[in-house]
VOLUMVEX-218630 format. One record per atom (N, C-alpha, C): residue number from 1; residue in three letters; atom name; x, y, z. Coordinates in Angstrom, 3 decimals, decimal comma, padded with zeros to 6 digits, always signed. Layout:
N
@nr->NUM; rest->ALA; atom->CA; xx->X; yy->Y; zz->Z
...
END
This chain:
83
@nr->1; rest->UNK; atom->N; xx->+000,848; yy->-001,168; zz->+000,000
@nr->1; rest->UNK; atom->CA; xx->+000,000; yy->+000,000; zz->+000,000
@nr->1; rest->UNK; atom->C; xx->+000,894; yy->+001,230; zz->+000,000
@nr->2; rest->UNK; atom->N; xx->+000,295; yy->+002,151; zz->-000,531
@nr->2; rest->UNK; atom->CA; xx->+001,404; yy->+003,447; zz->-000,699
@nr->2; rest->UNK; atom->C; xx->+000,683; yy->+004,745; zz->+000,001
@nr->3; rest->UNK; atom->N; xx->+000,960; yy->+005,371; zz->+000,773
@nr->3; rest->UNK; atom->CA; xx->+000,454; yy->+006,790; zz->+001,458
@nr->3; rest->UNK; atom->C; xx->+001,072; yy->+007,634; zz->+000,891
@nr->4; rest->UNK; atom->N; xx->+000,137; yy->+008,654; zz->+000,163
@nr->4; rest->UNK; atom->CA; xx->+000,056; yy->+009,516; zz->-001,009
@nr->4; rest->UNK; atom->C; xx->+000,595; yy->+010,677; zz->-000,103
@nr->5; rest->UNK; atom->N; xx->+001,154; yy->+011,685; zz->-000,459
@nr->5; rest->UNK; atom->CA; xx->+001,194; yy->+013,288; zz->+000,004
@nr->5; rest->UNK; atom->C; xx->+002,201; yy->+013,994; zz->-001,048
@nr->6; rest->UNK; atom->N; xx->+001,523; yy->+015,386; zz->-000,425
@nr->6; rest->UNK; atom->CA; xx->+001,613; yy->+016,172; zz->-001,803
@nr->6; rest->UNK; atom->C; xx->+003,358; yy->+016,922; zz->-001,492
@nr->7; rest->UNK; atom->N; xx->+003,797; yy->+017,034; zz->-002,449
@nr->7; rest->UNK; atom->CA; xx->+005,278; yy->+017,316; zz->-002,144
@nr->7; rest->UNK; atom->C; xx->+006,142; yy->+018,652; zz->-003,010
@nr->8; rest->UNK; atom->N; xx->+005,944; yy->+019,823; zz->-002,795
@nr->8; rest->UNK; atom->CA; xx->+006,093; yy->+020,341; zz->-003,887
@nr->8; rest->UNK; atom->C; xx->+005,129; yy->+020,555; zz->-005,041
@nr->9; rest->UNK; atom->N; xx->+004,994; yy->+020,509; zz->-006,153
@nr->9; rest->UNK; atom->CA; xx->+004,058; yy->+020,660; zz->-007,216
@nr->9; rest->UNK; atom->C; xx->+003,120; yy->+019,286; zz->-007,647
@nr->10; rest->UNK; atom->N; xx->+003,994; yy->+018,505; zz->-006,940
@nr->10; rest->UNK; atom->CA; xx->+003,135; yy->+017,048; zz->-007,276
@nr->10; rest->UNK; atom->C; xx->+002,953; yy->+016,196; zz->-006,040
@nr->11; rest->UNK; atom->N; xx->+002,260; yy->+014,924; zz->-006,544
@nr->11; rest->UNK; atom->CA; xx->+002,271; yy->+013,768; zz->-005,125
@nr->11; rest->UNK; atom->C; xx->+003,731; yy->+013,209; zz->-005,525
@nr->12; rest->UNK; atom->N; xx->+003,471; yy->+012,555; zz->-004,329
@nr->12; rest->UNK; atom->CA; xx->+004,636; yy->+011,440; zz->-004,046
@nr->12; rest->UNK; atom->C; xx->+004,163; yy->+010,327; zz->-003,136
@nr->13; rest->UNK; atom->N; xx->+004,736; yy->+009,556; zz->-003,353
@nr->13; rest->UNK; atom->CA; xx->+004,356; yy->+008,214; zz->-002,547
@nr->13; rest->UNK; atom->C; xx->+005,109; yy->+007,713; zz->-001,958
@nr->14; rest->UNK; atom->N; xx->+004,967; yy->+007,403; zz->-000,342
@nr->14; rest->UNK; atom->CA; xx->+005,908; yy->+006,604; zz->+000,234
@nr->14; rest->UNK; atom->C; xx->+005,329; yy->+005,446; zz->+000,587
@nr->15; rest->UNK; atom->N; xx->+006,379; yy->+004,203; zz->+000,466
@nr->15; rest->UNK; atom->CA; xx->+005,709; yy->+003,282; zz->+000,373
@nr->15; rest->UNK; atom->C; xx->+005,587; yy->+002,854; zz->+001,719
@nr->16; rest->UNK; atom->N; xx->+004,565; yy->+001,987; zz->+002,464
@nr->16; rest->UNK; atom->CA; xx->+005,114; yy->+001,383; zz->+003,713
@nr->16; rest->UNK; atom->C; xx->+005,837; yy->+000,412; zz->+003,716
@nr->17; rest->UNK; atom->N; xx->+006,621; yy->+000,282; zz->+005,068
@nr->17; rest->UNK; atom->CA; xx->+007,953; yy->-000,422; zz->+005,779
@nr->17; rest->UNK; atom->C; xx->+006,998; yy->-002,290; zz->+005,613
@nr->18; rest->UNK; atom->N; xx->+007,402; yy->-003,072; zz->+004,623
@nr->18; rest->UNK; atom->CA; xx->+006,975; yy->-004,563; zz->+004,476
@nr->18; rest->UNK; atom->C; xx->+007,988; yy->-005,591; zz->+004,892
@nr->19; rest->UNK; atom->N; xx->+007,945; yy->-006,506; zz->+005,400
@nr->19; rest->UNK; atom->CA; xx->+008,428; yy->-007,574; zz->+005,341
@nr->19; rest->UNK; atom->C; xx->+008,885; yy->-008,386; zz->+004,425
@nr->20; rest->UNK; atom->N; xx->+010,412; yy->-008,436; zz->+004,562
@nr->20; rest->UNK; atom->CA; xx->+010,900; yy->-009,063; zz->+002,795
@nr->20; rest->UNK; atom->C; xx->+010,954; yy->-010,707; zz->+003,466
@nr->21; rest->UNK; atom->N; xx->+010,504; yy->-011,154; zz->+004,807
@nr->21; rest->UNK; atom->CA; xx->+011,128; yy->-012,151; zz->+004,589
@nr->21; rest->UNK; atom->C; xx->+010,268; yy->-012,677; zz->+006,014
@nr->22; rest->UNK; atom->N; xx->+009,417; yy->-014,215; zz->+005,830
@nr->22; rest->UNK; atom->CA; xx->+008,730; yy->-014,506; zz->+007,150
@nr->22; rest->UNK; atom->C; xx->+009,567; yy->-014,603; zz->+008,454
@nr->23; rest->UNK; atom->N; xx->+009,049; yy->-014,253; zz->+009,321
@nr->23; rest->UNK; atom->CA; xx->+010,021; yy->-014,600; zz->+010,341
@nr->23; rest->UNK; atom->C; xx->+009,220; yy->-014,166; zz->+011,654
@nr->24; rest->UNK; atom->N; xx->+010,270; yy->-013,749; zz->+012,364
@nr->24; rest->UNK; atom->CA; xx->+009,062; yy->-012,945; zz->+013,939
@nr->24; rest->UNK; atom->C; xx->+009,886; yy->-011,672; zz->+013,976
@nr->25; rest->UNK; atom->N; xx->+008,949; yy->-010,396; zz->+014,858
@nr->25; rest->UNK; atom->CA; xx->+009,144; yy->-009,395; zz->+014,932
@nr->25; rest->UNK; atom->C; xx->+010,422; yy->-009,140; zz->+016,390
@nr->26; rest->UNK; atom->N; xx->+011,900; yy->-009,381; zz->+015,909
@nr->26; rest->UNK; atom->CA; xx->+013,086; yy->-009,016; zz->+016,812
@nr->26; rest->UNK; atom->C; xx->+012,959; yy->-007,700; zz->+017,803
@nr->27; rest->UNK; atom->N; xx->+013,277; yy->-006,954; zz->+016,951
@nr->27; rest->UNK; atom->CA; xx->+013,019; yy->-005,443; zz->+017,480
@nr->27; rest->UNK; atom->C; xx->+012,959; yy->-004,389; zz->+016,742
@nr->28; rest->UNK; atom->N; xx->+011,960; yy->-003,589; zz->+016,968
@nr->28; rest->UNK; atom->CA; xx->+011,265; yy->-002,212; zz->+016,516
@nr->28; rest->UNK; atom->C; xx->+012,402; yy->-001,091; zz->+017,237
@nr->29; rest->UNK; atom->N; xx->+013,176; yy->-000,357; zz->+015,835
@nr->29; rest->UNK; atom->CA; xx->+014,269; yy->+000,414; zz->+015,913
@nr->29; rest->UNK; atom->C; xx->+013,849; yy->+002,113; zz->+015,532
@nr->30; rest->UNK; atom->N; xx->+011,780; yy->+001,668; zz->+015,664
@nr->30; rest->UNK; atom->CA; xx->+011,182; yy->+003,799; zz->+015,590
@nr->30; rest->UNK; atom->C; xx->+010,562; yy->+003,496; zz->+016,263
@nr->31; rest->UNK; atom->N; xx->+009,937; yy->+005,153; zz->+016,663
@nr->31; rest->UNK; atom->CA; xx->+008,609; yy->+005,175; zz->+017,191
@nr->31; rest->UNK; atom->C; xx->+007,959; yy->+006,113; zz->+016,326
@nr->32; rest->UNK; atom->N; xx->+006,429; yy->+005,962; zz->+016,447
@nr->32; rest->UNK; atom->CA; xx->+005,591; yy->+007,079; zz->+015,934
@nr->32; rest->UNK; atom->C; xx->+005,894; yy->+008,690; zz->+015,998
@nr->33; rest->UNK; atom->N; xx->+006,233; yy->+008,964; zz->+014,684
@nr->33; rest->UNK; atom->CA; xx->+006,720; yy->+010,516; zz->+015,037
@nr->33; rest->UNK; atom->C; xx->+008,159; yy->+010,781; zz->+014,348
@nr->34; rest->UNK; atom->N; xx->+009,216; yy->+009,388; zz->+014,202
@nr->34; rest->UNK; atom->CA; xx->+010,461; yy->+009,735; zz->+014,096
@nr->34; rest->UNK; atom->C; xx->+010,385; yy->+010,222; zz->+012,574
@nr->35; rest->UNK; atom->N; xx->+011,294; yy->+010,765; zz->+012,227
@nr->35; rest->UNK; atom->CA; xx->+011,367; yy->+010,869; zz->+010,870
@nr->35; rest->UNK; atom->C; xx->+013,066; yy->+009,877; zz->+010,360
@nr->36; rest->UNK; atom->N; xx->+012,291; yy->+009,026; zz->+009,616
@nr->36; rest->UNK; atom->CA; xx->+013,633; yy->+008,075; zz->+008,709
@nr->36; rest->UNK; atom->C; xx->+014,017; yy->+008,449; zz->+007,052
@nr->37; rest->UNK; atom->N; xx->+014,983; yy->+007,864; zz->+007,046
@nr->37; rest->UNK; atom->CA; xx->+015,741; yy->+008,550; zz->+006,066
@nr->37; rest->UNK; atom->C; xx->+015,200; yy->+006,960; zz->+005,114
@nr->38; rest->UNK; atom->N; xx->+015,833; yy->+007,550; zz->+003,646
@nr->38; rest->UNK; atom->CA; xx->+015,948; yy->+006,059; zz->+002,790
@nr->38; rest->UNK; atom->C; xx->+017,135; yy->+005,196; zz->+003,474
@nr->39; rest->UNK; atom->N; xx->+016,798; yy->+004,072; zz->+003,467
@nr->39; rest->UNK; atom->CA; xx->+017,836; yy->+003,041; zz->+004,489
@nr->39; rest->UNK; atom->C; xx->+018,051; yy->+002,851; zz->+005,612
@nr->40; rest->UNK; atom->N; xx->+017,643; yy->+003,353; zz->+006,455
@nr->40; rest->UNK; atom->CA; xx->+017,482; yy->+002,896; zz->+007,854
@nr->40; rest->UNK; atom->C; xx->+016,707; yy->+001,874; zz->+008,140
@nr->41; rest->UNK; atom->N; xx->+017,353; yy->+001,418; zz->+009,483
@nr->41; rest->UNK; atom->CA; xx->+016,875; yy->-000,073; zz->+009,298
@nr->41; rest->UNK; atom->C; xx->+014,947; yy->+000,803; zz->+010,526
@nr->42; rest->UNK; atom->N; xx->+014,202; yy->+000,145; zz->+010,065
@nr->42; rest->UNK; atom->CA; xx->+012,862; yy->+000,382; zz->+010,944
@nr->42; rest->UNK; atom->C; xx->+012,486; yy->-000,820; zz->+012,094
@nr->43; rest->UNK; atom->N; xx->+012,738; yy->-002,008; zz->+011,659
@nr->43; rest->UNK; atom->CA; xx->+012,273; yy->-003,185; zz->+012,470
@nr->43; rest->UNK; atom->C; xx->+013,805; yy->-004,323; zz->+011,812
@nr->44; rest->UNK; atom->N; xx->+013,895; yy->-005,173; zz->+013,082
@nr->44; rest->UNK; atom->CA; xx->+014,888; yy->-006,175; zz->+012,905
@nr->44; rest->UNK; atom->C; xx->+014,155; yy->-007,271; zz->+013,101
@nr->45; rest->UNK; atom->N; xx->+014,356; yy->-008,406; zz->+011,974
@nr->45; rest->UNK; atom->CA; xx->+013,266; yy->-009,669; zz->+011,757
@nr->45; rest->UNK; atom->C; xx->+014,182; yy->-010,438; zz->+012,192
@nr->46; rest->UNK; atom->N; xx->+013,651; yy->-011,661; zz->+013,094
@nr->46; rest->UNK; atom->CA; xx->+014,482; yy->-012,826; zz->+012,849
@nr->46; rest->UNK; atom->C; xx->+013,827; yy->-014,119; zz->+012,374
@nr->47; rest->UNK; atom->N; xx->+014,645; yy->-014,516; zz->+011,477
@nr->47; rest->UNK; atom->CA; xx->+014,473; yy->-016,014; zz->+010,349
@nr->47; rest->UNK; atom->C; xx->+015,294; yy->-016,758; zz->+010,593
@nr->48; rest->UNK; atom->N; xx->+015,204; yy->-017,693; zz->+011,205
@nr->48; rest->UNK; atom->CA; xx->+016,504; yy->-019,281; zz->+011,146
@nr->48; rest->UNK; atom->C; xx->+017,106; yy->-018,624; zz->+012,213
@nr->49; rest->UNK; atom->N; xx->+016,956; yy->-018,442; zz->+013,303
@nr->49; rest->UNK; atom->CA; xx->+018,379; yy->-017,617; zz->+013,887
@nr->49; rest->UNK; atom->C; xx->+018,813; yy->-016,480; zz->+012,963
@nr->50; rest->UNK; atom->N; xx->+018,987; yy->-016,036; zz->+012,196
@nr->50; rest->UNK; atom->CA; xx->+019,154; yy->-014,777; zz->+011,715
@nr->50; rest->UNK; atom->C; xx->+018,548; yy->-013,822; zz->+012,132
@nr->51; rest->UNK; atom->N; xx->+019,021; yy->-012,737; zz->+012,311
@nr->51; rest->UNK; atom->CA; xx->+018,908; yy->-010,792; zz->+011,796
@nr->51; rest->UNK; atom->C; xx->+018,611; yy->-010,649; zz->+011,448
@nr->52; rest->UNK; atom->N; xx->+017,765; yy->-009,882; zz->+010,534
@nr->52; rest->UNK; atom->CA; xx->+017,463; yy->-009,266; zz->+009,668
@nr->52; rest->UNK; atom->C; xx->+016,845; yy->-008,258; zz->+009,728
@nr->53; rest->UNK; atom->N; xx->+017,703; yy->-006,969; zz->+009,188
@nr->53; rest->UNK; atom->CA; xx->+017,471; yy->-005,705; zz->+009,013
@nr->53; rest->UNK; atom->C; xx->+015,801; yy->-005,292; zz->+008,422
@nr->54; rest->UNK; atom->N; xx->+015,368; yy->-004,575; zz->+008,653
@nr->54; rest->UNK; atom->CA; xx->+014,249; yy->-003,959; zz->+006,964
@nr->54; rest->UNK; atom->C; xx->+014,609; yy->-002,796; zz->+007,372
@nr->55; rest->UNK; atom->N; xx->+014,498; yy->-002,272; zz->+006,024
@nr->55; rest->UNK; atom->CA; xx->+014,993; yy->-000,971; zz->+006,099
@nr->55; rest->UNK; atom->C; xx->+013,722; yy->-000,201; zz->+005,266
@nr->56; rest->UNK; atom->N; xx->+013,572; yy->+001,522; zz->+005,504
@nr->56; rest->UNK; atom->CA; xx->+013,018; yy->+001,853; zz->+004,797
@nr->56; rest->UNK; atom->C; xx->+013,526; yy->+001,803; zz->+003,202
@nr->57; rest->UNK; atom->N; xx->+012,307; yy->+002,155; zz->+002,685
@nr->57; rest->UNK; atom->CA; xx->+012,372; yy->+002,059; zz->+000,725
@nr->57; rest->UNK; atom->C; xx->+012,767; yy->+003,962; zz->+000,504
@nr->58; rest->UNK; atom->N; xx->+012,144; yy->+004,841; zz->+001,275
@nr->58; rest->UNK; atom->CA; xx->+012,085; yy->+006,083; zz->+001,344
@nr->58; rest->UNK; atom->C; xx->+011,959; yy->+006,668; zz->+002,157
@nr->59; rest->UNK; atom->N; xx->+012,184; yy->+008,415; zz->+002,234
@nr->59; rest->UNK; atom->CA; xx->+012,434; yy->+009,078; zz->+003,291
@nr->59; rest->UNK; atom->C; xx->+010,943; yy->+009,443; zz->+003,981
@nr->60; rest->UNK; atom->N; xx->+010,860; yy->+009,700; zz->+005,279
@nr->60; rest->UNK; atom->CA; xx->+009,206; yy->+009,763; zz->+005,603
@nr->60; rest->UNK; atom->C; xx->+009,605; yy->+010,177; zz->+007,259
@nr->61; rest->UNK; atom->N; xx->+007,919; yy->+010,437; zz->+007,677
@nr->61; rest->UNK; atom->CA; xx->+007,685; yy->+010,148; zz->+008,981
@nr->61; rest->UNK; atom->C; xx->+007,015; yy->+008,872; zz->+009,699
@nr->62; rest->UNK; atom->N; xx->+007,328; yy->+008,598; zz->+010,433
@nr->62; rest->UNK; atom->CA; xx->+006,599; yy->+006,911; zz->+011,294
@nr->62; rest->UNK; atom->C; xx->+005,149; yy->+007,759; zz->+011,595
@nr->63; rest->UNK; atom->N; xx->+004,102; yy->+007,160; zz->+010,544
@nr->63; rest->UNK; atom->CA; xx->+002,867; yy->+007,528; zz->+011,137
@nr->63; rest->UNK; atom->C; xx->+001,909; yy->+006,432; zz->+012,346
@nr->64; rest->UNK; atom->N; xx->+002,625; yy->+005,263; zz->+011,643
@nr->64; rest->UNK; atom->CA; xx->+001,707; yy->+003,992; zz->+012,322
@nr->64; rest->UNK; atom->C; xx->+002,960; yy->+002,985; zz->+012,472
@nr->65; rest->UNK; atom->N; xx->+003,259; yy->+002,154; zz->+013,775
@nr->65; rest->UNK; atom->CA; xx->+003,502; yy->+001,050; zz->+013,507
@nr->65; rest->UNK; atom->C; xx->+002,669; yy->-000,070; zz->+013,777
@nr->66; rest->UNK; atom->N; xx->+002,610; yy->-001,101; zz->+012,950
@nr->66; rest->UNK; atom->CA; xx->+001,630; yy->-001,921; zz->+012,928
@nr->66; rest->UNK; atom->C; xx->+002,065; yy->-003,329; zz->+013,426
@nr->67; rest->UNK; atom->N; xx->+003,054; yy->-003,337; zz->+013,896
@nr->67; rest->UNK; atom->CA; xx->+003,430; yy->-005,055; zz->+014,585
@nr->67; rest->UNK; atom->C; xx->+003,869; yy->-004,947; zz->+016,041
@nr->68; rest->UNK; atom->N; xx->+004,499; yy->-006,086; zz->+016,785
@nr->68; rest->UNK; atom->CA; xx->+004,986; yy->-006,138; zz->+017,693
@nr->68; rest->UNK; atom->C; xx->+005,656; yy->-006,646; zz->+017,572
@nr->69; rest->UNK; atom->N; xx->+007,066; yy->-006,291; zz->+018,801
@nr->69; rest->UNK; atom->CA; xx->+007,747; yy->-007,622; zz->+019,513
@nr->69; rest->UNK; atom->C; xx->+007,420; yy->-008,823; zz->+019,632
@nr->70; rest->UNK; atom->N; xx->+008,439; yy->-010,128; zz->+019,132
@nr->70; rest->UNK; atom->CA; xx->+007,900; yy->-011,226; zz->+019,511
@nr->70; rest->UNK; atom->C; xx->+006,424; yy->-011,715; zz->+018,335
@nr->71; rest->UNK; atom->N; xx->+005,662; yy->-010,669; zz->+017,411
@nr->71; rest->UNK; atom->CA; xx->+005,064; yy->-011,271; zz->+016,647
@nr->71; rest->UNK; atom->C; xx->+005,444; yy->-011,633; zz->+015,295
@nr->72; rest->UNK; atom->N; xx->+004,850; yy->-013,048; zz->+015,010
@nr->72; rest->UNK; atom->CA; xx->+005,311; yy->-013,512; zz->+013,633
@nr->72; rest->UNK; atom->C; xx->+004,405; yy->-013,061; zz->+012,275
@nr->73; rest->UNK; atom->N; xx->+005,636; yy->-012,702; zz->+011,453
@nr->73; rest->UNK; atom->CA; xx->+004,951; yy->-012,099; zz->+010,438
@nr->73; rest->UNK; atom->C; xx->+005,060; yy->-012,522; zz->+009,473
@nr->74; rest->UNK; atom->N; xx->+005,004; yy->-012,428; zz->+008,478
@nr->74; rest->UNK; atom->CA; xx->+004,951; yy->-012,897; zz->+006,499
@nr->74; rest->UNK; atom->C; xx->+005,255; yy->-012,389; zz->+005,662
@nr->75; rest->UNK; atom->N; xx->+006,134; yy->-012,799; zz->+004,699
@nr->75; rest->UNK; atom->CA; xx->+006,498; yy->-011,975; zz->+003,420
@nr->75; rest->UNK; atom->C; xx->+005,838; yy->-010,617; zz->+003,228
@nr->76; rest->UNK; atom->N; xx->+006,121; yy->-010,042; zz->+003,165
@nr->76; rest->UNK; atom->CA; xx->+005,001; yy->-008,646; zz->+002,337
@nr->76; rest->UNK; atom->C; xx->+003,787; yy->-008,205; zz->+003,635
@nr->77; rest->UNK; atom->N; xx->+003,817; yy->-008,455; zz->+004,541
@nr->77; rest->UNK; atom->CA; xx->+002,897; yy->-008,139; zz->+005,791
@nr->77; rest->UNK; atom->C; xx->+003,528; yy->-006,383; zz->+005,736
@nr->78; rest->UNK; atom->N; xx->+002,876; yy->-005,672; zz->+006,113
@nr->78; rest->UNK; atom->CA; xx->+003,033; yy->-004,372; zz->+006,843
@nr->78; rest->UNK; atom->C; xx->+003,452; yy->-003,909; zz->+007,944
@nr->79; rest->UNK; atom->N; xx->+004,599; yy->-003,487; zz->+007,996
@nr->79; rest->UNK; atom->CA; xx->+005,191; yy->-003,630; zz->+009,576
@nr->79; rest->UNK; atom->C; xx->+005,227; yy->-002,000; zz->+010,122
@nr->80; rest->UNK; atom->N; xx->+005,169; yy->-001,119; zz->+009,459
@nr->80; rest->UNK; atom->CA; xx->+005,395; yy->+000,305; zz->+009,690
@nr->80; rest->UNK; atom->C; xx->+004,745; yy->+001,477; zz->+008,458
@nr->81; rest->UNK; atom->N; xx->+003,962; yy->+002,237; zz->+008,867
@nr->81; rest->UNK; atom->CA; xx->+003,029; yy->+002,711; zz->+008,022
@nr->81; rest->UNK; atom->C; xx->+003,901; yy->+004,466; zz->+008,042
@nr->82; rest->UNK; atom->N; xx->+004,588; yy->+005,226; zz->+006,737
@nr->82; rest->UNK; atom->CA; xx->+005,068; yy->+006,312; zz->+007,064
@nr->82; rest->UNK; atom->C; xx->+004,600; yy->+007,160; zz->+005,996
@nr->83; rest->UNK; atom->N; xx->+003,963; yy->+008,420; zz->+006,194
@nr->83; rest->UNK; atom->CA; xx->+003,979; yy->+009,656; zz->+005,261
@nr->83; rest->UNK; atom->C; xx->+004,921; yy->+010,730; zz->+004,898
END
């Protein structure tokens, strides 16, 4: 899903923070309010014993986060909602 806002003369879209990979929710690295850059990591997944980073796709503010600690999530699930 993409949250639209207007940027200058046109929209723009930022996309929300998804899950590239099933696993459970490690640890949540925003809170509501922060503003992230492109690449920062937002939530740390873990798969197999692994890490795993997600990072934002684009620059934004944390409007919503939508998971928890400790919950398991799914490919492409929604983990952080930013405008």
């Amino acid at each position: 899903m993409l949250a639209p806002f207007i940027e200058d003369k046109g929209w723009h879209s930022v996309p929300d923070v998804e899950a590239h990979i099933t696993g459970t929710v490690w640890k949540i690295e925003v809170a509501v309010g922060d503003t992230v850059e492109e690449g920062d990591t937002v939530v740390i997944l873990e798969s197999m014993k692994m890490e795993m980073p997600v990072e934002a796709e684009d620059s934004g503010i944390v409007k919503e986060i939508v998971c928890s600690e400790g919950q398991a999530v799914s490919e492409g699930d929604t983990l952080v909602v930013l405008e």
